[in-house]
C-alpha positions as CSV (number, residue, x, y, z in Angstrom):
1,X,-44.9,-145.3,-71.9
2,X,-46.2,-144.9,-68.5
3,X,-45.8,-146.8,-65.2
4,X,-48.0,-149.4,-64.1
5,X,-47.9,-151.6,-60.8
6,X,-48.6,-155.5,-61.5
7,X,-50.2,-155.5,-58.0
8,X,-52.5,-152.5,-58.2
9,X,-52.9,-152.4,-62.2
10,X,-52.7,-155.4,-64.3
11,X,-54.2,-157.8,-61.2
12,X,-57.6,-156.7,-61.5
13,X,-57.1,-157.4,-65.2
14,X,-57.6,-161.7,-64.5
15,X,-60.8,-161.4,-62.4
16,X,-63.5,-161.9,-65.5
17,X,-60.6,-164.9,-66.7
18,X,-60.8,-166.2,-62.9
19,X,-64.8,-166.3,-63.3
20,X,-64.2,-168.4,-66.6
21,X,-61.8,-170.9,-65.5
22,X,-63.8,-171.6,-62.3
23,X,-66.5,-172.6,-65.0
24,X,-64.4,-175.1,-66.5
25,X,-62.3,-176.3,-63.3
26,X,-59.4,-174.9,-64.3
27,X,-56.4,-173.9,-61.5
28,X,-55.7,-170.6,-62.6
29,X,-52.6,-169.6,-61.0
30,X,-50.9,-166.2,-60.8
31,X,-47.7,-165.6,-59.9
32,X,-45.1,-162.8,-58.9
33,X,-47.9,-160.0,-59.3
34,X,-47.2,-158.5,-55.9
35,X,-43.9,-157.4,-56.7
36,X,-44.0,-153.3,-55.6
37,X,-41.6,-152.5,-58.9
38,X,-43.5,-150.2,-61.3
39,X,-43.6,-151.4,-65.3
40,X,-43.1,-148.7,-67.5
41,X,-45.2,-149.8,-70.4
42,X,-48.2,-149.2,-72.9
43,X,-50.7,-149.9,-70.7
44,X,-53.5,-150.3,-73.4
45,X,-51.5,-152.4,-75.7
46,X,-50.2,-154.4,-72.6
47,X,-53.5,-155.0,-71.0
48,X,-54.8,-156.2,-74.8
49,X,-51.9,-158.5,-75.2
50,X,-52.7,-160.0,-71.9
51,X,-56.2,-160.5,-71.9
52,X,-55.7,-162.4,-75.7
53,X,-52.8,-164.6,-73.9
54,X,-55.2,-165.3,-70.7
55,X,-58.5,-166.0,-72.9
56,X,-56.5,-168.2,-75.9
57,X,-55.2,-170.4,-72.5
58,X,-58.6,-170.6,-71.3
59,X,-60.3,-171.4,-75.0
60,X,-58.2,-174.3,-75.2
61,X,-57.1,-175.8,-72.1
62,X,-59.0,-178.9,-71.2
63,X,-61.6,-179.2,-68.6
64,X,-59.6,-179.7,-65.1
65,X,-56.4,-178.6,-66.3
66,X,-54.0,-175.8,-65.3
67,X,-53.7,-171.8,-66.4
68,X,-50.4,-170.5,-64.8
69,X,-49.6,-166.4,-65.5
70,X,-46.4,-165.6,-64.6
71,X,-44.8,-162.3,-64.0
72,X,-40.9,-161.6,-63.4
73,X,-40.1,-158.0,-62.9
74,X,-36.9,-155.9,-62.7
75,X,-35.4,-152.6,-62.9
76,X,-34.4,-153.5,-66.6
77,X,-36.7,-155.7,-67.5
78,X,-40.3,-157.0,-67.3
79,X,-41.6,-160.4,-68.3
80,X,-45.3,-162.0,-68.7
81,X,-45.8,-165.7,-68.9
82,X,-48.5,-168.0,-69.7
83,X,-48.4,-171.6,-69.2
84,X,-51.3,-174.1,-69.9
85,X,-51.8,-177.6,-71.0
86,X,-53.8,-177.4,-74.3
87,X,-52.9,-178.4,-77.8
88,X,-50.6,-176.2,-78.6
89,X,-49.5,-174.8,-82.0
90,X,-48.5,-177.7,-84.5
91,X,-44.7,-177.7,-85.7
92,X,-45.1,-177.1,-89.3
């Protein structure tokens, strides 16, 4: 594991996702990324997992919809969020 800052590290991450969802007028939101606690993580598993999350919301969200990425950080904890408005996965 090593530390990572949300603000200096995993930001930069959204910019090609931001490009993207300007193509298909989509809000793309972040939240809590300036937070100044370190995340003590895998940063290449991390940064795959959230690159699949960011690019699934932005596959399927409708045109003009919302992307919201939201990260909560702590001294014991560390959570990433994404909310969008597309199907879905159906209940089976």
């Amino acid at each position: 594991l090593q530390p990572i800052s949300p603000k200096a590290d995993i930001l930069p991450w959204f910019s090609p996702y931001q490009f993207r969802a300007q193509e298909k007028q989509i809000e793309f939101q972040l939240m809590g990324f300036e937070t100044q606690q370190l995340v003590y993580t895998d940063p290449i598993l991390f940064r795959h997992i959230v690159e699949n999350l960011c690019s699934n919301a932005l596959n399927f969200s409708p045109f003009g919809r919302k992307v919201k990425l939201f990260f909560e950080c702590t001294a014991e904890y560390f959570v990433f969020a994404v909310e969008d408005q597309g199907p879905g996965i159906p209940a089976e």
